[in-house]
N, CA, C and O atoms as a GROMACS GRO file, in nm:
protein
  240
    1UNK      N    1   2.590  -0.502   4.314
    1UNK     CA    2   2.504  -0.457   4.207
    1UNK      C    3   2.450  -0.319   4.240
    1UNK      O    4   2.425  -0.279   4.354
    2UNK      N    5   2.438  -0.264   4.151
    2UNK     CA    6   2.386  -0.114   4.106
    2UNK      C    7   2.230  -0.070   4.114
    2UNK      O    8   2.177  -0.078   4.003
    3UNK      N    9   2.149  -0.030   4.207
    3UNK     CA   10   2.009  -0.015   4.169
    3UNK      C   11   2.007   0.114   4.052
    3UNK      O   12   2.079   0.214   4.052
    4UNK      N   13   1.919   0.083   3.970
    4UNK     CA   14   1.936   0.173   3.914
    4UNK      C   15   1.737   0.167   3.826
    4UNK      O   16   1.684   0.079   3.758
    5UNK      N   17   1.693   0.279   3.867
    5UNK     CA   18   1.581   0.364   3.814
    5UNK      C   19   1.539   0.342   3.702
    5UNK      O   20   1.416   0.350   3.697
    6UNK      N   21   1.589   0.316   3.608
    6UNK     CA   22   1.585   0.359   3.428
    6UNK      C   23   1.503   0.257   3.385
    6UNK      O   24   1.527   0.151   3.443
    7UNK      N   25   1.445   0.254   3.332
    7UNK     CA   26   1.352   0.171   3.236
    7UNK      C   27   1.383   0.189   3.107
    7UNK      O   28   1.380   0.292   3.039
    8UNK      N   29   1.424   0.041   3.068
    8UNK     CA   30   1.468   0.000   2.910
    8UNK      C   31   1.357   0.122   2.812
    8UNK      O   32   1.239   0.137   2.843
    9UNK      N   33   1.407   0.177   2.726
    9UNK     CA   34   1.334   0.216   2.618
    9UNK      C   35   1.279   0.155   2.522
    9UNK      O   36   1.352   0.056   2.524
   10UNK      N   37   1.209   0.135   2.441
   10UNK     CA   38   1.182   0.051   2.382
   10UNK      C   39   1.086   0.127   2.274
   10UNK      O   40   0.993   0.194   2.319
   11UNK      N   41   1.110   0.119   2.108
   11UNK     CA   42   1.063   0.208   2.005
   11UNK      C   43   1.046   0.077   1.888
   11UNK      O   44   1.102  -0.032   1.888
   12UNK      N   45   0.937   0.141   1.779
   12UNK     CA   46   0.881   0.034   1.757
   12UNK      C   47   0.947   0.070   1.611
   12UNK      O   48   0.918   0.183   1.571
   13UNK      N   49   1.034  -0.011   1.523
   13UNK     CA   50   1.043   0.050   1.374
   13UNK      C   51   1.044  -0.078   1.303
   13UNK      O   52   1.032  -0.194   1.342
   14UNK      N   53   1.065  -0.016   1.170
   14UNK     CA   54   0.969  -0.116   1.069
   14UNK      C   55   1.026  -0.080   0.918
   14UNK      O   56   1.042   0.042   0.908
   15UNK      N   57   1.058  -0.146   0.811
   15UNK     CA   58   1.126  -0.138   0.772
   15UNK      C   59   1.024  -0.077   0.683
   15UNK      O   60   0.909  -0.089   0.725
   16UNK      N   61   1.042   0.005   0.538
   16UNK     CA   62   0.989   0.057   0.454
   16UNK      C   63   0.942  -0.006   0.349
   16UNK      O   64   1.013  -0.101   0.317
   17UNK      N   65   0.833   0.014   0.269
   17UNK     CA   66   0.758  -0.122   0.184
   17UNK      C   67   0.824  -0.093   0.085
   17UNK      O   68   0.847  -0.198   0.025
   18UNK      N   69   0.878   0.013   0.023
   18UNK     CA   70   0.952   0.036  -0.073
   18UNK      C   71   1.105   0.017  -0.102
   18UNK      O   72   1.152  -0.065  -0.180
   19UNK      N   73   1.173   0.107  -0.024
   19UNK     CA   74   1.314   0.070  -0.008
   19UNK      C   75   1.379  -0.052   0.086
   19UNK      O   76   1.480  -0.121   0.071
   20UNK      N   77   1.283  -0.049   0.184
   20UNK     CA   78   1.292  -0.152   0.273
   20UNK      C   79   1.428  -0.068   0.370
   20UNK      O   80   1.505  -0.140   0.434
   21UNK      N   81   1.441   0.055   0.373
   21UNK     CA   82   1.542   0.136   0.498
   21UNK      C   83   1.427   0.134   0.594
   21UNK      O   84   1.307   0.119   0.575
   22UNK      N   85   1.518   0.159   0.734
   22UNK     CA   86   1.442   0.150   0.860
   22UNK      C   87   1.380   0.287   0.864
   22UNK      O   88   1.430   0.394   0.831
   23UNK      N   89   1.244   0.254   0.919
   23UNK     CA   90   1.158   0.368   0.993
   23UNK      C   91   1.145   0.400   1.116
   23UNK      O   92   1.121   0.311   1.198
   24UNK      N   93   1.155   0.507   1.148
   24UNK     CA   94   1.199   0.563   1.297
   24UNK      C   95   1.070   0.644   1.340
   24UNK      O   96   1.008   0.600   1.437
   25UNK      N   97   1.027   0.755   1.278
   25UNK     CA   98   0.912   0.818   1.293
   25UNK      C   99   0.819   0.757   1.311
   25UNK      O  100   0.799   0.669   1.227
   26UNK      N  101   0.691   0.772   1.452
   26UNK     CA  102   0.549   0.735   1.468
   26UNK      C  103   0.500   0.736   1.337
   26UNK      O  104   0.488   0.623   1.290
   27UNK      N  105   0.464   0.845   1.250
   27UNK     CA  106   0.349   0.873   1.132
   27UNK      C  107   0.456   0.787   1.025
   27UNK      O  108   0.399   0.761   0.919
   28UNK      N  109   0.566   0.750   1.031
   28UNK     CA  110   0.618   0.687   0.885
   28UNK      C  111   0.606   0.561   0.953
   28UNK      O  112   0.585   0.472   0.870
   29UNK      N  113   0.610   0.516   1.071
   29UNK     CA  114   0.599   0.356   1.126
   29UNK      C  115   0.445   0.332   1.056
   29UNK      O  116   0.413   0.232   0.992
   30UNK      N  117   0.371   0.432   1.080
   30UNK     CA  118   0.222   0.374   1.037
   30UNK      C  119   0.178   0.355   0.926
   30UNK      O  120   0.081   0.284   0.902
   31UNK      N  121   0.236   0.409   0.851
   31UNK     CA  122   0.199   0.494   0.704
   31UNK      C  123   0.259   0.313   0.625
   31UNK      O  124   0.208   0.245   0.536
   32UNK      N  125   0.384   0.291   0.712
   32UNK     CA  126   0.451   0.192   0.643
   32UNK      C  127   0.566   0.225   0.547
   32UNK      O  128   0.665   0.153   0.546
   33UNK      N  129   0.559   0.312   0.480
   33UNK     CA  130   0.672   0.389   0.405
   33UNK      C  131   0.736   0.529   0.463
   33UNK      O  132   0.704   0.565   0.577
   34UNK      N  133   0.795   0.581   0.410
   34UNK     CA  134   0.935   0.695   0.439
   34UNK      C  135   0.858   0.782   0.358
   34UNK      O  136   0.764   0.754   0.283
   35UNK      N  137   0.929   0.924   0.390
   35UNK     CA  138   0.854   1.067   0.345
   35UNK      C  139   0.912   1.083   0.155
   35UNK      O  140   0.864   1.122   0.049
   36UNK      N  141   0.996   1.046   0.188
   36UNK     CA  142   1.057   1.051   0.028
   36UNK      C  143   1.010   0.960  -0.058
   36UNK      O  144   0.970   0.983  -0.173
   37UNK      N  145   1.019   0.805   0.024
   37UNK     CA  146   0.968   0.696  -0.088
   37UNK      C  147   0.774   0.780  -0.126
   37UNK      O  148   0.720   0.806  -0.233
   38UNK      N  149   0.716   0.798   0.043
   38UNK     CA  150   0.603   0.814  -0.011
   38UNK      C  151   0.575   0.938  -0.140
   38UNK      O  152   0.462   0.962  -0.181
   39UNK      N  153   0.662   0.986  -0.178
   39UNK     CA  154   0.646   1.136  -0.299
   39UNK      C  155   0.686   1.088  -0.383
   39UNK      O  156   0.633   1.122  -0.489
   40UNK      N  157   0.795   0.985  -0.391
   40UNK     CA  158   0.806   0.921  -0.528
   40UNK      C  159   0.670   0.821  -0.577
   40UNK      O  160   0.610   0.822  -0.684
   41UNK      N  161   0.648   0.734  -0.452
   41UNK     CA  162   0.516   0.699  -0.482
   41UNK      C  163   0.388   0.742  -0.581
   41UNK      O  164   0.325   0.700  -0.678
   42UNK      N  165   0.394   0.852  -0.493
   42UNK     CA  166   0.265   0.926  -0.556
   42UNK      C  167   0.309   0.956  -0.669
   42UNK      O  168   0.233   0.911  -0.755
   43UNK      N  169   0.445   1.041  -0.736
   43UNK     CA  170   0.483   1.063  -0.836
   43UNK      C  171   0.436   0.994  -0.961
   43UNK      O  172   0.368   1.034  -1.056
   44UNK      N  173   0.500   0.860  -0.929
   44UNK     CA  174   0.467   0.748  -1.010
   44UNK      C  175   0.328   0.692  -1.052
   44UNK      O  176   0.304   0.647  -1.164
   45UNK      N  177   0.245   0.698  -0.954
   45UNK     CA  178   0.078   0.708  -0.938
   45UNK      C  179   0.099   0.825  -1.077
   45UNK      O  180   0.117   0.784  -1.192
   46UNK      N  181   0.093   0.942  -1.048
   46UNK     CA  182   0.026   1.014  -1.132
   46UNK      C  183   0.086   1.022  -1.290
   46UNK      O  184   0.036   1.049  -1.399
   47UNK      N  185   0.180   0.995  -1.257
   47UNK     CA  186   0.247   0.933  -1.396
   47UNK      C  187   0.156   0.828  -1.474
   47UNK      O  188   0.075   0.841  -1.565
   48UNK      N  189   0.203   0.714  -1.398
   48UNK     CA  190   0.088   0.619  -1.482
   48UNK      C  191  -0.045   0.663  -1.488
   48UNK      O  192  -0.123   0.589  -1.548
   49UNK      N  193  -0.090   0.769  -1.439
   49UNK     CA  194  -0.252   0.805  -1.436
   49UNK      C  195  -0.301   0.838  -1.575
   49UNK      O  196  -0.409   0.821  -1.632
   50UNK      N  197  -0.151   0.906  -1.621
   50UNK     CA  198  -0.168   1.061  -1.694
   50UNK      C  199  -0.113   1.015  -1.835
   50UNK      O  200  -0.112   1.064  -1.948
   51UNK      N  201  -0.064   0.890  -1.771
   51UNK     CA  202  -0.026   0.801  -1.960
   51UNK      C  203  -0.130   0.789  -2.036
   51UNK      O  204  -0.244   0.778  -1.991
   52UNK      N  205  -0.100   0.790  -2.170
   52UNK     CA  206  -0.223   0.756  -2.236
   52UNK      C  207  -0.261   0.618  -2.271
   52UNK      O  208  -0.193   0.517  -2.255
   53UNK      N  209  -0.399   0.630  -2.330
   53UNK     CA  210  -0.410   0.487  -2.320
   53UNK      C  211  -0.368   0.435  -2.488
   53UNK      O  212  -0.353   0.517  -2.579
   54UNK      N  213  -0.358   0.318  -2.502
   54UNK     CA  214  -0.307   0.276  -2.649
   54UNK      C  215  -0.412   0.187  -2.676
   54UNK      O  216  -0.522   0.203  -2.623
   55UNK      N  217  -0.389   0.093  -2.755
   55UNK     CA  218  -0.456   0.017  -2.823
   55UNK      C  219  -0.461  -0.135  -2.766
   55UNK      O  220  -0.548  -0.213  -2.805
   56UNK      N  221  -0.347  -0.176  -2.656
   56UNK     CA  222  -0.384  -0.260  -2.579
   56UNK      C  223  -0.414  -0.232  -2.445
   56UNK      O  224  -0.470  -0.312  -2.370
   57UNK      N  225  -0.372  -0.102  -2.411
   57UNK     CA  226  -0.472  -0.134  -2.296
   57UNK      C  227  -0.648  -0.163  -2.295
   57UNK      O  228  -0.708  -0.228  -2.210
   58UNK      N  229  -0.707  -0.093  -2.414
   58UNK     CA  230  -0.851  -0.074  -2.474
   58UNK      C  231  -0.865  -0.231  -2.496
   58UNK      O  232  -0.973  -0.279  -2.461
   59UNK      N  233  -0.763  -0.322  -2.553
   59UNK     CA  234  -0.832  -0.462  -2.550
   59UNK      C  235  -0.822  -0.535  -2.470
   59UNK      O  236  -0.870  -0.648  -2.481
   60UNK      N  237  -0.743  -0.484  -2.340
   60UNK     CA  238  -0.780  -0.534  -2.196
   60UNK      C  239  -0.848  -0.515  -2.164
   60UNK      O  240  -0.876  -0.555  -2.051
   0.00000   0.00000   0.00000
């Protein structure tokens, strides 16, 4: 047998709440989502923000 130095690596990833593709990056492991899903995200946020309102949402 071989001595050998190296210590297993070991990285923590997590799949994306949106697409559900793997996350590799520290700040996207935390965040929970990907840099792209998160801009479509927001996209969509401000979309629905910026809709107007009708006549059923007012009787909700």
């Amino acid at each position: 047998m071989a001595a050998t130095d190296e210590q297993p690596t070991v990285k923590l990833v997590v799949h994306c709440r949106r697409c559900h593709g793997w996350l590799l990056a520290a700040a996207s492991v935390s965040a929970g989502i990907g840099p792209r899903c998160a801009i479509a995200e927001r996209a969509e946020q401000r979309a629905a923000a910026a809709r107007p309102l009708t006549l059923f949402d007012v009787a909700a």
